[in-house]
Backbone as a chain_set.jsonl record, in Angstrom:
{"seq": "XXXXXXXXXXXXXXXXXXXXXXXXXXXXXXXXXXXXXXXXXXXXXXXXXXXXXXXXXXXXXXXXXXXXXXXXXXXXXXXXXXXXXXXXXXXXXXXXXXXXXXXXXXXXXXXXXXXXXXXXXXXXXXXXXXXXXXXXXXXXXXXXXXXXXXXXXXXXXXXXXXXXXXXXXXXXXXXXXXXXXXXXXXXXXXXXXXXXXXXXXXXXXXXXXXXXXXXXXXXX", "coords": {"N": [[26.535, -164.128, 117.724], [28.066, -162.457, 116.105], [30.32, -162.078, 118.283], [31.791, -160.288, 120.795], [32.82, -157.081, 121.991], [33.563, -155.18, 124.008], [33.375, -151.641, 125.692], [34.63, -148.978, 128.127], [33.864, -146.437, 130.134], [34.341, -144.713, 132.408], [34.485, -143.255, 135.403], [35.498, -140.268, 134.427], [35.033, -140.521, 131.874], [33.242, -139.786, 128.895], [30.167, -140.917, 127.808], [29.089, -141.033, 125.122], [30.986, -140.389, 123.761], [32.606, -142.503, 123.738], [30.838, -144.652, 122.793], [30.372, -144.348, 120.593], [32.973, -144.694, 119.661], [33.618, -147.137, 119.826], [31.739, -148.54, 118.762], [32.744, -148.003, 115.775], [34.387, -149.436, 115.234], [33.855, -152.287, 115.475], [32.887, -155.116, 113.965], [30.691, -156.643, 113.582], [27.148, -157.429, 112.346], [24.984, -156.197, 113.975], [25.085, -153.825, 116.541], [25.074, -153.941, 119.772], [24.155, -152.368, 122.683], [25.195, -152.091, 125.909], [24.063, -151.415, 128.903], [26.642, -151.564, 131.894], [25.947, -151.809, 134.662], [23.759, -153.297, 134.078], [21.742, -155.877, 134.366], [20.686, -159.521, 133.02], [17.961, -161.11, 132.793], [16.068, -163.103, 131.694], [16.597, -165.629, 129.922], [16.577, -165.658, 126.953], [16.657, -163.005, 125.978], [18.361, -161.771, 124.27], [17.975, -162.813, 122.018], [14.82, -162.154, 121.565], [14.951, -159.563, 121.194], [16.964, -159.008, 118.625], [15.019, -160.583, 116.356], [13.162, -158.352, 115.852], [15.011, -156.597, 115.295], [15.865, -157.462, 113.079], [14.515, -157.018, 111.411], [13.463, -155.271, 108.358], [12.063, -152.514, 108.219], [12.554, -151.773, 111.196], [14.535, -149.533, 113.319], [15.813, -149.852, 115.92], [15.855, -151.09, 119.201], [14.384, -152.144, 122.111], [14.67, -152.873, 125.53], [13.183, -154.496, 128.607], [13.37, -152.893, 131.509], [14.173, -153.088, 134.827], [14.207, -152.479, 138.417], [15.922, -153.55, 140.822], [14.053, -154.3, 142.746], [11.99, -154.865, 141.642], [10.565, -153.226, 140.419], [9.517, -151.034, 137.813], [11.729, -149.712, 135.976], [11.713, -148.943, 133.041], [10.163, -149.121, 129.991], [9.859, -148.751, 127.161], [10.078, -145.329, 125.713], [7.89, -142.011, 125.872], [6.905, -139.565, 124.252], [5.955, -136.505, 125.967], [4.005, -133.848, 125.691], [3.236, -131.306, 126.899], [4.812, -131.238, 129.192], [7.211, -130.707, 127.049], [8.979, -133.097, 126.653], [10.526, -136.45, 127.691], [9.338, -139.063, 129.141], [9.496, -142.319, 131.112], [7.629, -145.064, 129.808], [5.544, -146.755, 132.054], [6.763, -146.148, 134.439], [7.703, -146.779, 137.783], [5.887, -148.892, 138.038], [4.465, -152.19, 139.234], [6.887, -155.228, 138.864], [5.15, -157.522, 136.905], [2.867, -157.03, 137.072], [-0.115, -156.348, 134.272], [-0.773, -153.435, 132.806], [-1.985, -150.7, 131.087], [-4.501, -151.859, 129.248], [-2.858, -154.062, 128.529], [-0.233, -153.443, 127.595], [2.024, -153.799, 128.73], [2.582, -156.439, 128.046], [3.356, -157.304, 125.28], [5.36, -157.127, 122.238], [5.575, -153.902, 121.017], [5.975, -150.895, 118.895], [6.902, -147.752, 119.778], [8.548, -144.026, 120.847], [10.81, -144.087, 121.516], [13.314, -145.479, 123.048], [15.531, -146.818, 125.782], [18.834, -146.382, 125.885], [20.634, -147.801, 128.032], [19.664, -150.736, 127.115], [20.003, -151.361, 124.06], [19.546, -152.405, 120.696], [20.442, -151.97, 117.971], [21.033, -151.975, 113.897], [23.85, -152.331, 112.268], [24.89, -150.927, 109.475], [22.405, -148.78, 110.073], [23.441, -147.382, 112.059], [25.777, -146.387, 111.545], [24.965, -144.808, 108.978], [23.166, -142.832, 110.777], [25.066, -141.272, 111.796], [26.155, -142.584, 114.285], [25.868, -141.879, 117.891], [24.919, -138.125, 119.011], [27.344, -136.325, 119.983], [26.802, -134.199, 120.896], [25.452, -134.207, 123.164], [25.801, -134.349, 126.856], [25.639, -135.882, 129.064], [22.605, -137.468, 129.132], [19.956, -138.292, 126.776], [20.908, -138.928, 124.324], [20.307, -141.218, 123.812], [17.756, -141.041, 123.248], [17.635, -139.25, 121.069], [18.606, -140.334, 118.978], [17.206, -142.394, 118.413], [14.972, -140.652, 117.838], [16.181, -139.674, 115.43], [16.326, -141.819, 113.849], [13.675, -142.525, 113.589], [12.353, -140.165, 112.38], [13.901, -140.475, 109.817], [12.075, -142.913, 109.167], [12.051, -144.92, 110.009], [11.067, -147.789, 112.346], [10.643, -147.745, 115.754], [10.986, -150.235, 118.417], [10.063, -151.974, 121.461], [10.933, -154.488, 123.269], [8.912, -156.438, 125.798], [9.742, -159.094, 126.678], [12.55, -159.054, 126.445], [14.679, -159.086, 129.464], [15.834, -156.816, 131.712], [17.621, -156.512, 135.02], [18.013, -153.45, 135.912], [20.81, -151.562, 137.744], [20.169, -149.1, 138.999], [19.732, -146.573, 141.725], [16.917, -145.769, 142.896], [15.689, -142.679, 141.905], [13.974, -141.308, 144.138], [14.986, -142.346, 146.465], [17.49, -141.381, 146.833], [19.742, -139.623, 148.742], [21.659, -137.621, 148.199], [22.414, -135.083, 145.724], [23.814, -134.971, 142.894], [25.5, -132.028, 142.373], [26.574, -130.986, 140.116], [26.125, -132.749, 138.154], [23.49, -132.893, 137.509], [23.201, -130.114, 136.575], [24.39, -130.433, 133.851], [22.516, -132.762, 132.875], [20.422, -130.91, 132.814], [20.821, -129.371, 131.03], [21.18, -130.527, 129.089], [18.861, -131.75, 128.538], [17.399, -129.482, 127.814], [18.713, -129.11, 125.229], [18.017, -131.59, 123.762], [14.735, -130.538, 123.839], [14.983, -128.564, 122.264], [15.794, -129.246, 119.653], [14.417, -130.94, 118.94], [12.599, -129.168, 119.13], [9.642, -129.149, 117.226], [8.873, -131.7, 116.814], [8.089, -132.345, 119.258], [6.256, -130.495, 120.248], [3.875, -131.982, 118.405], [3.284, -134.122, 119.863], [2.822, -137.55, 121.194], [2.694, -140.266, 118.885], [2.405, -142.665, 119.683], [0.571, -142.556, 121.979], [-2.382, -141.789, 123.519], [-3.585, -138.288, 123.398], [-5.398, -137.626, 125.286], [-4.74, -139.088, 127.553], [-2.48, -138.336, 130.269], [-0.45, -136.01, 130.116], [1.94, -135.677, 131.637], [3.084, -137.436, 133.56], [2.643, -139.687, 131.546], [1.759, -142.434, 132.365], [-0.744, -143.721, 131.186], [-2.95, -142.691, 132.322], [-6.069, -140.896, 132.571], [-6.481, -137.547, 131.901]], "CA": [[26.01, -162.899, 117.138], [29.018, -162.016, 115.668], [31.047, -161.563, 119.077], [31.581, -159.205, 121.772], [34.135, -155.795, 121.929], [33.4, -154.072, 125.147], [33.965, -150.814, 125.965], [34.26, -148.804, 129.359], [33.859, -145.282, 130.199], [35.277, -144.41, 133.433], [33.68, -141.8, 135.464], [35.813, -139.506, 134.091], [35.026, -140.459, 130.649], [31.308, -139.434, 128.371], [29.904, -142.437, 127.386], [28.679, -140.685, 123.856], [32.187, -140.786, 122.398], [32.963, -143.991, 124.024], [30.027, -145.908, 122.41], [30.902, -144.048, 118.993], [34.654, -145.579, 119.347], [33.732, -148.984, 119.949], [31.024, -149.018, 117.651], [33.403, -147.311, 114.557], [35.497, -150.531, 115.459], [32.877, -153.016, 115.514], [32.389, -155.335, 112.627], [29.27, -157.272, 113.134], [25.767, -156.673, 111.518], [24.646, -155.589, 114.96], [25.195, -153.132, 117.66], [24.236, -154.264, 120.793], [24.274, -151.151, 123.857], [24.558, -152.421, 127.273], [25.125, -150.696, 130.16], [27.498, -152.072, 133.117], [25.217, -151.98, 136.004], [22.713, -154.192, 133.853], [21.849, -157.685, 134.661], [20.173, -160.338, 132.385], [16.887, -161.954, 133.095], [15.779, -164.197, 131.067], [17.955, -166.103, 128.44], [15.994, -165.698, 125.504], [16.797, -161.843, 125.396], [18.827, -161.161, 123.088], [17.309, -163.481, 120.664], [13.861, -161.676, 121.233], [15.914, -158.298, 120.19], [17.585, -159.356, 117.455], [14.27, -160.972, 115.695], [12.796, -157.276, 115.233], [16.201, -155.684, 114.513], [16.336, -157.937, 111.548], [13.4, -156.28, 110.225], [13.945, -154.162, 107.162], [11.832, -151.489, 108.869], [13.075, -150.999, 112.47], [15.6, -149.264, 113.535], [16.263, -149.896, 117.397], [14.553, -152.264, 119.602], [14.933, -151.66, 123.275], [14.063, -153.855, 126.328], [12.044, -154.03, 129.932], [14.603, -152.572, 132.748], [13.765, -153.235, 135.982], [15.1, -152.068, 139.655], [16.425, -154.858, 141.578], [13.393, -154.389, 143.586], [11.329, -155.587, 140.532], [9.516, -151.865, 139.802], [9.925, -150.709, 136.593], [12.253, -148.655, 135.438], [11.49, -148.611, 131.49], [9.267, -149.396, 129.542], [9.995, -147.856, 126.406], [9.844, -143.911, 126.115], [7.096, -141.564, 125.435], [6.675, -137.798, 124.071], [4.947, -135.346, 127.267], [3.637, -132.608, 124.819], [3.067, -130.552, 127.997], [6.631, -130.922, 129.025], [8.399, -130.939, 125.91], [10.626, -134.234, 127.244], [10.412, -137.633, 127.386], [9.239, -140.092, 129.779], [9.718, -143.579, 130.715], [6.692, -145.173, 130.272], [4.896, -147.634, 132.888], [7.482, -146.106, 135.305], [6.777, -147.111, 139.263], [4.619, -149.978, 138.026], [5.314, -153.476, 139.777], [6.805, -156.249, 137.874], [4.033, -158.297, 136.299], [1.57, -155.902, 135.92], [-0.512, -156.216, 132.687], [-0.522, -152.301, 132.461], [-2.977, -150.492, 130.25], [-4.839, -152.68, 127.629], [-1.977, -155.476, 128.443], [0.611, -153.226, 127.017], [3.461, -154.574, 129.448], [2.63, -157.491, 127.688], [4.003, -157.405, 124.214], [6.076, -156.205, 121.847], [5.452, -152.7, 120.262], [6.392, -149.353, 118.275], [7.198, -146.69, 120.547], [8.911, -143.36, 120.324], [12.07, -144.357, 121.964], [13.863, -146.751, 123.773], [16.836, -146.414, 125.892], [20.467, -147.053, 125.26], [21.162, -148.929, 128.705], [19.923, -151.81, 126.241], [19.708, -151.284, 123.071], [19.897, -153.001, 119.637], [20.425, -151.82, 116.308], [21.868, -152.499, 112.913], [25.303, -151.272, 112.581], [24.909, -150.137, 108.996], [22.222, -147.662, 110.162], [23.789, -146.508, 113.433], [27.028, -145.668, 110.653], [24.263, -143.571, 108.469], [23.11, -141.976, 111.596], [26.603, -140.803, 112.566], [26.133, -142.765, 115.825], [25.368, -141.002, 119.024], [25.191, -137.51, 119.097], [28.314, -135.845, 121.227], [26.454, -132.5, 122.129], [25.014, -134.653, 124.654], [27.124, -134.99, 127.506], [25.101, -137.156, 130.051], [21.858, -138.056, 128.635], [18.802, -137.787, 125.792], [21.52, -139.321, 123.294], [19.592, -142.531, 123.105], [15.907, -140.903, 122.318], [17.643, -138.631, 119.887], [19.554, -141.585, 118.144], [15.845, -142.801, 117.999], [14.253, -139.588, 116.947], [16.637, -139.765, 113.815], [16.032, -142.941, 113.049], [12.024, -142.554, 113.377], [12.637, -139.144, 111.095], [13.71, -141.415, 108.32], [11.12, -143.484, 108.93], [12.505, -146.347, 110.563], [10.246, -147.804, 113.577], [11.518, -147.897, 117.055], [10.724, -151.04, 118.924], [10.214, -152.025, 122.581], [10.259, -156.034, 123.837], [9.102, -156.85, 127.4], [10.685, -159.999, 126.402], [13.894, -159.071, 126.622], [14.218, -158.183, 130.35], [16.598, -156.986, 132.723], [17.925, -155.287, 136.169], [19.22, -151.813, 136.191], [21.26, -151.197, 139.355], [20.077, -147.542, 139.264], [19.205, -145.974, 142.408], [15.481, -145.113, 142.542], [15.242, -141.035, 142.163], [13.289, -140.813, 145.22], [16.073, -142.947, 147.518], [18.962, -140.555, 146.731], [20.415, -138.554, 149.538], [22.585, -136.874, 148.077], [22.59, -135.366, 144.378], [25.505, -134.067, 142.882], [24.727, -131.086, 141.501], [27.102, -130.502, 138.862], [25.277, -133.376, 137.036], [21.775, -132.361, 137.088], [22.887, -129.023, 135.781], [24.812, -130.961, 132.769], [21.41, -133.48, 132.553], [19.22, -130.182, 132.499], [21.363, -128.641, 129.85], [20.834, -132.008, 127.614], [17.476, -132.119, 128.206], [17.113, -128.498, 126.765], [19.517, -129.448, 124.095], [16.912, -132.296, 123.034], [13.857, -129.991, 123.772], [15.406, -127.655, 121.248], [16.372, -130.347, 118.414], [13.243, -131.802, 118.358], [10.695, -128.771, 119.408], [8.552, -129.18, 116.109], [8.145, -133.203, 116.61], [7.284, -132.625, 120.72], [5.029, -130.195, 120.286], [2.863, -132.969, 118.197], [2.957, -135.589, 120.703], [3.8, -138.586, 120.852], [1.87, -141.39, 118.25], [1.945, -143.886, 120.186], [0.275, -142.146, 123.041], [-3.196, -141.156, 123.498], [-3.539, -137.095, 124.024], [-5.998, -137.554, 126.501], [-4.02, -139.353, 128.677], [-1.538, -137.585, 131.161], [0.831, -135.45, 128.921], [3.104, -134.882, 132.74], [3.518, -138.86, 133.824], [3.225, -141.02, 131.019], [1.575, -143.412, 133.461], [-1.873, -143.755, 130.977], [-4.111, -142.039, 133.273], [-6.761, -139.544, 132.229], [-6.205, -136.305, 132.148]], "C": [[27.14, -161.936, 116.749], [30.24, -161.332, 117.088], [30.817, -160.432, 119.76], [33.036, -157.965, 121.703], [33.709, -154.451, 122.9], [33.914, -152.633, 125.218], [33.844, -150.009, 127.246], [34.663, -147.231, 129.557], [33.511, -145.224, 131.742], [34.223, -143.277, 133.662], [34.321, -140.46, 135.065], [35.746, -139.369, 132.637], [33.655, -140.228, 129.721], [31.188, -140.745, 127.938], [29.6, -142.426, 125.727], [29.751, -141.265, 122.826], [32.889, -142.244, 122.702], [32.677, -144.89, 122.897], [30.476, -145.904, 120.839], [32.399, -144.939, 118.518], [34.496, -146.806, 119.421], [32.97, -148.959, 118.901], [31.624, -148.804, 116.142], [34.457, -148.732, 114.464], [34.932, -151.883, 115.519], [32.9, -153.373, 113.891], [31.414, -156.504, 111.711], [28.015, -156.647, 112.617], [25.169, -156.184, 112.374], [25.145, -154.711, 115.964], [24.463, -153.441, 118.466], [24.852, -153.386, 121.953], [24.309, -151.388, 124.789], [25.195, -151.664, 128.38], [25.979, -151.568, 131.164], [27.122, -152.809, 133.966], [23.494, -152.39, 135.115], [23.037, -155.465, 134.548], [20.565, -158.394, 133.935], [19.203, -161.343, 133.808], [16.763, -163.078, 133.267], [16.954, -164.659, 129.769], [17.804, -165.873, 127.073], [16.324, -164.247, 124.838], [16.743, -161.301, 124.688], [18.324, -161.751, 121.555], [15.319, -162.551, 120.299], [13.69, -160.373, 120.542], [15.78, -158.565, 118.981], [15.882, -160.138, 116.33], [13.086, -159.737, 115.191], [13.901, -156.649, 114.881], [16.124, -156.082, 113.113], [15.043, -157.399, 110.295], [13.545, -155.15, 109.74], [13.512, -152.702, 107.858], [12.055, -150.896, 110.132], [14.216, -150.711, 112.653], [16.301, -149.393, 114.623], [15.78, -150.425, 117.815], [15.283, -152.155, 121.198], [14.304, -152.66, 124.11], [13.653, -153.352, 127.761], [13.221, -153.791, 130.76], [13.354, -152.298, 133.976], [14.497, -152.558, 137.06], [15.326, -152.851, 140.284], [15.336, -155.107, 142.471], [12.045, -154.982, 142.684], [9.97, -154.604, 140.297], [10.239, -151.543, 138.611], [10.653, -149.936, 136.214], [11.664, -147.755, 134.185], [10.827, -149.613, 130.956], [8.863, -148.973, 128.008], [9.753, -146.317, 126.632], [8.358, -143.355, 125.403], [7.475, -140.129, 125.575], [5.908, -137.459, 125.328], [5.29, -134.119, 126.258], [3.656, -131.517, 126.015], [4.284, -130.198, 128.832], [7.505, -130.926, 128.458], [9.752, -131.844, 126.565], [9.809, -135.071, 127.165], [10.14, -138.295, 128.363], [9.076, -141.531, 129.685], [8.14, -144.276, 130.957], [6.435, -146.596, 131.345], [6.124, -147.107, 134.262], [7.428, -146.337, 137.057], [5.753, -148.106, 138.861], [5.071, -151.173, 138.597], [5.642, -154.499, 138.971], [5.486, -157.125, 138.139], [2.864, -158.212, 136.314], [1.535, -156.284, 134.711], [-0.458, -154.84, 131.866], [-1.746, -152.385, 131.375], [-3.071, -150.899, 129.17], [-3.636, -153.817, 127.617], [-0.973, -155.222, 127.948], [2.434, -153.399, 127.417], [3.583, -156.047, 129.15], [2.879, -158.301, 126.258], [4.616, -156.674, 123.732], [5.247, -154.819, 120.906], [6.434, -151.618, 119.969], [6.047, -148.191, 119.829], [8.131, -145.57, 119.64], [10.343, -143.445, 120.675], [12.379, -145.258, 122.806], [15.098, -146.206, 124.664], [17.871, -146.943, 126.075], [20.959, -147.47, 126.674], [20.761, -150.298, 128.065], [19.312, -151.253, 125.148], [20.354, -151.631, 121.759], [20.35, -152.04, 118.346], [21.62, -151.945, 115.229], [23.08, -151.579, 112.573], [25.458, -150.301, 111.127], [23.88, -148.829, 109.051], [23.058, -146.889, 111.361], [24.888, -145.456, 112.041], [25.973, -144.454, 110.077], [23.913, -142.446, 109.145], [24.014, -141.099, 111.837], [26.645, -140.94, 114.036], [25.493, -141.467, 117.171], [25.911, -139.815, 118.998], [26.221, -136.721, 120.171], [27.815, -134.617, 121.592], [25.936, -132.936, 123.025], [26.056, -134.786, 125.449], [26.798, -135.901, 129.108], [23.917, -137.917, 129.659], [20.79, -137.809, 127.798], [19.632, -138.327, 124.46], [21.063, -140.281, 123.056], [18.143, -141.59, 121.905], [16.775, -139.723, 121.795], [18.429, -139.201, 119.04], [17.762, -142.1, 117.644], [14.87, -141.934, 117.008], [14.834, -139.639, 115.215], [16.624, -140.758, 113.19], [14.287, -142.344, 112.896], [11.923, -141.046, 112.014], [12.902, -139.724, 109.315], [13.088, -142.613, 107.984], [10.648, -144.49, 108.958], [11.282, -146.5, 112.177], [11.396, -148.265, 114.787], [10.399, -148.968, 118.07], [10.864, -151.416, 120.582], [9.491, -153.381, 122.968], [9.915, -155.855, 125.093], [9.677, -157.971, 127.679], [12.105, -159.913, 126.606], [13.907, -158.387, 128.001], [15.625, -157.772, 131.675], [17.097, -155.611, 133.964], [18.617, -154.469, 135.727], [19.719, -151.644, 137.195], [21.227, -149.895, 139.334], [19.357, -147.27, 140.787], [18.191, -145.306, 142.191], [15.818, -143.01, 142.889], [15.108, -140.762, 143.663], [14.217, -141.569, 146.661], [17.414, -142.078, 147.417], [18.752, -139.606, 147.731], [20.787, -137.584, 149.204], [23.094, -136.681, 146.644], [23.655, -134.364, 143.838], [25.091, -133.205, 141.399], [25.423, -130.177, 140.223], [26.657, -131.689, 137.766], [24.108, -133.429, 136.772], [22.197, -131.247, 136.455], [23.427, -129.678, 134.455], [23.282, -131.816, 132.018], [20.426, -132.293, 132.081], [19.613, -129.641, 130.924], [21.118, -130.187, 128.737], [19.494, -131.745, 127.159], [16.955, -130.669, 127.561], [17.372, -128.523, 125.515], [18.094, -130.082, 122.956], [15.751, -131.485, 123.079], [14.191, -129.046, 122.573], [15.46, -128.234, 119.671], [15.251, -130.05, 118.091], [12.052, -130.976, 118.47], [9.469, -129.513, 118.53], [7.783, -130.491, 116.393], [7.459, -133.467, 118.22], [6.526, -131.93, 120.94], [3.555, -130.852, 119.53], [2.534, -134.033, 118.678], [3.584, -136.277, 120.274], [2.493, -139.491, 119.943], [1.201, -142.182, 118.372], [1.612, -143.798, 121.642], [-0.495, -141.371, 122.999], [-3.153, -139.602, 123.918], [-4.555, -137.086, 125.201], [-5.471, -138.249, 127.753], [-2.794, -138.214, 129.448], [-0.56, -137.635, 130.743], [2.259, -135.056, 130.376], [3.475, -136.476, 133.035], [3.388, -139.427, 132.694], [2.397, -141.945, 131.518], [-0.188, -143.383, 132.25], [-3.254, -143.545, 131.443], [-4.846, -141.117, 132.578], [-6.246, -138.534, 132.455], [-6.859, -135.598, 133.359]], "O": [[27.108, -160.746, 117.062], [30.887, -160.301, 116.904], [29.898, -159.651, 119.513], [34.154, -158.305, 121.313], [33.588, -153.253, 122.646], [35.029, -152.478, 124.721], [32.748, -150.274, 127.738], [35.753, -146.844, 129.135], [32.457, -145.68, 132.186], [33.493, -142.649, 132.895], [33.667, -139.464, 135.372], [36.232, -138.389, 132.073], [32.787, -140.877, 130.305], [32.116, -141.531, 127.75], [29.768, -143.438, 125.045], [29.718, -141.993, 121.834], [33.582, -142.893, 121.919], [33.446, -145.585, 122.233], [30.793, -146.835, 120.099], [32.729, -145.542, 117.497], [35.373, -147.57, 119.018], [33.515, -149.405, 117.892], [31.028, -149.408, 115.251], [35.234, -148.862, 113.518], [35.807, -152.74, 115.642], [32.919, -152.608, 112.927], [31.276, -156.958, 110.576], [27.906, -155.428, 112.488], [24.409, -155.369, 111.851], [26.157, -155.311, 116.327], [23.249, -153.368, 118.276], [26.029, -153.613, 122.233], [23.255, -150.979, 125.276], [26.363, -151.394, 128.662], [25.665, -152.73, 130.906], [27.49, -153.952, 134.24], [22.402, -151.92, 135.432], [24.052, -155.934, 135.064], [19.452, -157.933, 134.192], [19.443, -161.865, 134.896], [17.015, -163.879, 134.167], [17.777, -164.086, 129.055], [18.682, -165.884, 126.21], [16.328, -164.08, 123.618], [15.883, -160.553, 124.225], [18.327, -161.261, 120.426], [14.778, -162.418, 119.202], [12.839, -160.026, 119.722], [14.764, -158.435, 118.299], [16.167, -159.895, 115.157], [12.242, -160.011, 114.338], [13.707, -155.961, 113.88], [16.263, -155.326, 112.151], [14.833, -157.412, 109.082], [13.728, -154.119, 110.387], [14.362, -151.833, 108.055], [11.833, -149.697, 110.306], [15.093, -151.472, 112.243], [17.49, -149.091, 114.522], [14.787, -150.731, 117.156], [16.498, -152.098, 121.388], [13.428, -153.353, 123.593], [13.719, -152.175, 128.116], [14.128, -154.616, 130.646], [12.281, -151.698, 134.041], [15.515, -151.982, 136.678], [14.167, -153.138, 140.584], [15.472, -156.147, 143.116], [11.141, -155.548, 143.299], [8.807, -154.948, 140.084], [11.439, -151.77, 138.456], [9.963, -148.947, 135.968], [11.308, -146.577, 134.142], [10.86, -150.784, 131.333], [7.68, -148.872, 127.683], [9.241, -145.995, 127.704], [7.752, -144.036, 124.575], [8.074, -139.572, 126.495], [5.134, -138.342, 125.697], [6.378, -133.581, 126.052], [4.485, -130.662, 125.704], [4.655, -129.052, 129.088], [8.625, -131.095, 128.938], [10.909, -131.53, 126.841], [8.654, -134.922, 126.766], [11.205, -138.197, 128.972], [8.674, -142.09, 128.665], [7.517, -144.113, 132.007], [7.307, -147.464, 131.296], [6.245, -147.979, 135.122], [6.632, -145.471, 137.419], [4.687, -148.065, 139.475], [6.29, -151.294, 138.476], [4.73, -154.848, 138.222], [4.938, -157.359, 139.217], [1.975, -158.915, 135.834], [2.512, -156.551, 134.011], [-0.21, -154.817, 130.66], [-2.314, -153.374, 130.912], [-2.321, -150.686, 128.217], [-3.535, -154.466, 126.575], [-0.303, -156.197, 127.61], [3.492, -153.238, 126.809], [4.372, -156.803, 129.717], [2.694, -159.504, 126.074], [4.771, -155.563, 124.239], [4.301, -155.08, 120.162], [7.475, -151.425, 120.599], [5.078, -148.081, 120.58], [8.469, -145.711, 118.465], [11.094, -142.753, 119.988], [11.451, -145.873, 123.333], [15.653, -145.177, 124.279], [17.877, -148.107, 126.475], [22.181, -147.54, 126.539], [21.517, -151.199, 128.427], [18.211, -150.709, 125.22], [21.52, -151.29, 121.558], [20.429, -150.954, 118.921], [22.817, -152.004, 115.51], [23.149, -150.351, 112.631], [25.959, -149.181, 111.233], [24.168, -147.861, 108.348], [23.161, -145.663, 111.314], [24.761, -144.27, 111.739], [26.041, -143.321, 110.553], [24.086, -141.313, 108.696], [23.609, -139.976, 112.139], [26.956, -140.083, 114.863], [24.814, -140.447, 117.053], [27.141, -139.782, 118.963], [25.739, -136.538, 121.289], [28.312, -133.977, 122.519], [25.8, -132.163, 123.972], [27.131, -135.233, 125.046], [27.583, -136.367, 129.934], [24.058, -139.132, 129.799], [20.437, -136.668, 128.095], [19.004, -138.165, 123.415], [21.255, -140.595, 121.882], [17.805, -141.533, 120.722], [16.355, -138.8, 122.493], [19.018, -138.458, 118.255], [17.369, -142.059, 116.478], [14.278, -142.228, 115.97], [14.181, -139.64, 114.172], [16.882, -140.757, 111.987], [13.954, -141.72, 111.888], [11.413, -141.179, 110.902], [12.388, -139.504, 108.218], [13.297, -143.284, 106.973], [9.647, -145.031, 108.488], [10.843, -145.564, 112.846], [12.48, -148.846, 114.747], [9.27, -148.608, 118.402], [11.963, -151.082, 121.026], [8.284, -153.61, 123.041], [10.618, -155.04, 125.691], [10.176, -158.1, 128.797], [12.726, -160.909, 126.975], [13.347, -157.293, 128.078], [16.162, -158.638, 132.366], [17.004, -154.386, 133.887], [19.715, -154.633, 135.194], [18.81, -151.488, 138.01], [22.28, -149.344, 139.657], [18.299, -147.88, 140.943], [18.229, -144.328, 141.445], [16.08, -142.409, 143.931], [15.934, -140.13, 144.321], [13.958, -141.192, 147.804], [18.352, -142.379, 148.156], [17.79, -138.838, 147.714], [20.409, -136.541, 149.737], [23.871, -137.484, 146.128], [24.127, -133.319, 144.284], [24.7, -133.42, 140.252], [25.036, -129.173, 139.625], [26.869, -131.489, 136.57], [23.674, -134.021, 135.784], [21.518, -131.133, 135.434], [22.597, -129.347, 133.608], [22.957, -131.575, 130.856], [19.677, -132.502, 131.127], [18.869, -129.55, 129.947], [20.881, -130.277, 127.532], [19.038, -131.576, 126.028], [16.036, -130.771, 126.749], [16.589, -128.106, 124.663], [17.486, -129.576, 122.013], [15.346, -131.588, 121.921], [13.199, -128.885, 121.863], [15.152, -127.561, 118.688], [14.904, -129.212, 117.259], [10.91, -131.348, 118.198], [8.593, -130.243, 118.996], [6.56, -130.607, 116.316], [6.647, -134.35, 118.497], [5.763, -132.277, 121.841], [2.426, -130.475, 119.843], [1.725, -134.837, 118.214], [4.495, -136.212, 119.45], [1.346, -139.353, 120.367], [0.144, -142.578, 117.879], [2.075, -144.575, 122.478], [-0.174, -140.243, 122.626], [-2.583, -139.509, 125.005], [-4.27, -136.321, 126.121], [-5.829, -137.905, 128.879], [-2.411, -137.256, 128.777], [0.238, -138.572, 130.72], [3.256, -134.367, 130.161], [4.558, -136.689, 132.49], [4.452, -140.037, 132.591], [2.239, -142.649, 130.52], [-0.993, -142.745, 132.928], [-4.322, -144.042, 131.085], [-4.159, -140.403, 131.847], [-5.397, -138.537, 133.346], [-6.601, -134.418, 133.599]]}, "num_chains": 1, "name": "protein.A"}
């Protein structure tokens, strides 16, 4: 798939302008995003990726992240009109759940995806102007997405493609270091700000009667 050209951002380094430098240096038809502290599934992955990237109309195509404990991380993202932000959807669900209407069970359009895996074609990322650097910890994927979906590109999410995150669950952390939640909060205003106009209409691909605070397809 046209080779590999790693890049590594140090904890002392943003990952924004990282991904931008490798990818400006990159000179296959794809961008492929992976984080570090991933780990591969299944084998078929990247091939289940890459067979919606190549479609004229999408712009990103994101995959199932798991917790080593085999709960969900991600699930693609969704708009919360009610919290102007983003959640992951099916989050806390157990692997191999069918999830509502069987939707942990194929591929679909979503409103975002996120950039611990993520695909897309390298001449749009270039149009984009890659990942935005006013981010400086996270919301730079789903607003790499938002500007693609703005021009009208669809944003894709396999369960097919599937793999561990070594993230520490939220609710298992001891000990949070609190000069990066205030940097994370300041993002996540950042993106609440960008995008008010498009999060105060919801999300598309997410009933309004469902639960605009989890994500989790529950009634209201």
């Amino acid at each position: 798939h046209g080779g590999l050209l790693p890049g590594v951002a140090t904890h002392n380094s943003r990952l924004q302008p990282c991904c931008n430098f490798v990818a400006g240096r990159a000179k296959g038809e794809y961008l492929l995003f992976l984080h570090g502290d991933t780990e591969v599934i299944n084998r078929e992955w990247l091939e289940e990726m890459l067979m919606h990237a190549q479609r004229a109309q999408v712009g990103a195509v994101g995959a199932m992240l798991y917790y080593p404990n085999d709960i969900i991380q991600h699930a693609g993202a969704l708009i919360m009109r009610e919290r102007i932000a983003v959640r992951h959807a099916f989050a806390g669900v157990k692997r191999g759940e069918l999830g509502y209407m069987g939707r942990l069970c194929y591929a679909q359009n979503l409103s975002a995806v996120s950039g611990a895996c993520l695909l897309v074609k390298r001449s749009l990322w270039k149009e984009m102007g890659g990942y935005d650097e006013s981010y400086e910890s996270c919301c730079h994927d789903y607003d790499l997405c938002m500007r693609l979906r703005r021009q009208g590109m669809l944003i894709v999410w396999t369960p097919f493609a599937e793999m561990y995150h070594h993230l520490q669950r939220p609710e298992k952390k001891k000990r949070r270091n609190k000069s990066l939640e205030k940097i994370q909060e300041r993002d996540m205003r950042l993106f609440a700000s960008k995008w008010k106009e498009e999060l105060s209409r919801g999300d598309p691909y997410y009933n309004p009667n469902f639960s605009q605070f989890w994500g989790d397809f529950t009634l209201r």
